[in-house]
C-alpha positions as CSV (number, residue, x, y, z in Angstrom):
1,X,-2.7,-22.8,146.7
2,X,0.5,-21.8,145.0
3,X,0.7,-25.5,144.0
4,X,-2.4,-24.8,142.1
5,X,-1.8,-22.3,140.5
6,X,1.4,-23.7,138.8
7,X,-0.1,-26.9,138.0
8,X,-3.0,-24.5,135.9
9,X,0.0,-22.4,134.5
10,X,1.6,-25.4,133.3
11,X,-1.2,-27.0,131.8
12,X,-2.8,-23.7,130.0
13,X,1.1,-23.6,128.6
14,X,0.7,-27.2,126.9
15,X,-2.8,-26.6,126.1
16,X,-1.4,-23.4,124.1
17,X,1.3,-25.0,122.5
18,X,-0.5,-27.8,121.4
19,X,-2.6,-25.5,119.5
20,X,0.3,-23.7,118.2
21,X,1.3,-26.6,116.8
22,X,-1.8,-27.8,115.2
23,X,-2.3,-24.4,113.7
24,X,1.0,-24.3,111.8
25,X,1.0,-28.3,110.5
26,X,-2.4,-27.6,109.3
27,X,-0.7,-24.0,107.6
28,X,1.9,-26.0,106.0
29,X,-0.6,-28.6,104.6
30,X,0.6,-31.4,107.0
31,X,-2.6,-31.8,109.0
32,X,-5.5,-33.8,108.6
33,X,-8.2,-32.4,106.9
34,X,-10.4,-35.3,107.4
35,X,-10.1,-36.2,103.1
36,X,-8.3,-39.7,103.9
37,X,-8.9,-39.8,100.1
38,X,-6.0,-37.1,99.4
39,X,-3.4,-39.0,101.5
40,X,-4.9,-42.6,102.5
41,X,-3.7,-41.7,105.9
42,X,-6.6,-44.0,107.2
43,X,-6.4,-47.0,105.2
């Protein structure tokens, strides 16, 4: 049970970070926007 309960922890922890971190690339203009026109990032 405990087990579980760590393993969620952990993951909700990635899960939230990963965000994080797609949140502030797509701030700074880093992300993908889906345009591969604007930086060929596709091709």
């Amino acid at each position: 049970m405990l087990a579980t309960i760590l393993v969620a922890a952990v993951l909700v922890a990635v899960v939230c970070l990963v965000i994080r971190s797609l949140l502030k690339s797509r701030k700074s203009g880093k992300g993908c926007d889906g345009d591969c026109s604007c930086c060929r990032g596709c091709h």
